[in-house]
N, C-alpha and C positions, 0 to 999 in steps of 0.2 A: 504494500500500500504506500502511495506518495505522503511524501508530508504534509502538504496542504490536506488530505482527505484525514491524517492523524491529528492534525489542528482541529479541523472540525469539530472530528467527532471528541472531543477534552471538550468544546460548545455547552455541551447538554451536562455535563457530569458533573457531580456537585461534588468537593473537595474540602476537606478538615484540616485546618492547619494544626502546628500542636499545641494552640490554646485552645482547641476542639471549637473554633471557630469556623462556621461553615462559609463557605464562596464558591466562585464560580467563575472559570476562565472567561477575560473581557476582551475580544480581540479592538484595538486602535487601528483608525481610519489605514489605509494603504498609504505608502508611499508614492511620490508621483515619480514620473522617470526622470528630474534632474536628481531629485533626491536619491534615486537607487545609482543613479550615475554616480555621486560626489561619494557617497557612500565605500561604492565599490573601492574606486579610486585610494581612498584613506584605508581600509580596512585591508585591504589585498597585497596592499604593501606594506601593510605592519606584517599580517598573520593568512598563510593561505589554509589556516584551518585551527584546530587547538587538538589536545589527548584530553580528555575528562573522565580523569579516575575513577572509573567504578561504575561510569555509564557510556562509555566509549571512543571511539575518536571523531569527530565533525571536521568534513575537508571541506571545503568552496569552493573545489575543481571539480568536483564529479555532480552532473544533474540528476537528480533524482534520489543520491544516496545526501544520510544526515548522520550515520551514527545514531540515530535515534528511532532505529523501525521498530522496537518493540514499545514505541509509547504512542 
């Protein structure tokens, strides 16, 4: 499943923090294309991905993959 369809579906699912406070993922407006432009720009040349301990690696070279398909 793509990321945008695992985005989604976290939409509906109600989440406990651990002050056993409930919420609910809020996604914020999109970006427009200069913004994902200047973004790119800055981000891709600091970092073309991160290792995150314990839940995987996330690259920005590969479409499609996230390191995060089991969420």
């Amino acid at each position: 499943m793509a990321a945008i369809e695992q985005l989604k579906l976290t939409l509906n699912e109600q989440h406990v923090s651990e002050d056993d406070d409930e919420y609910k993922v809020e996604p914020q407006p999109g970006l427009t294309d200069q913004q994902i432009d200047n973004l790119a720009q800055k981000l891709l040349k600091y970092a073309g991905g991160f290792e995150f301990y314990g839940l995987g690696e996330v690259t920005f070279d590969g479409v499609g993959q996230s390191g995060f398909q089991e969420y």
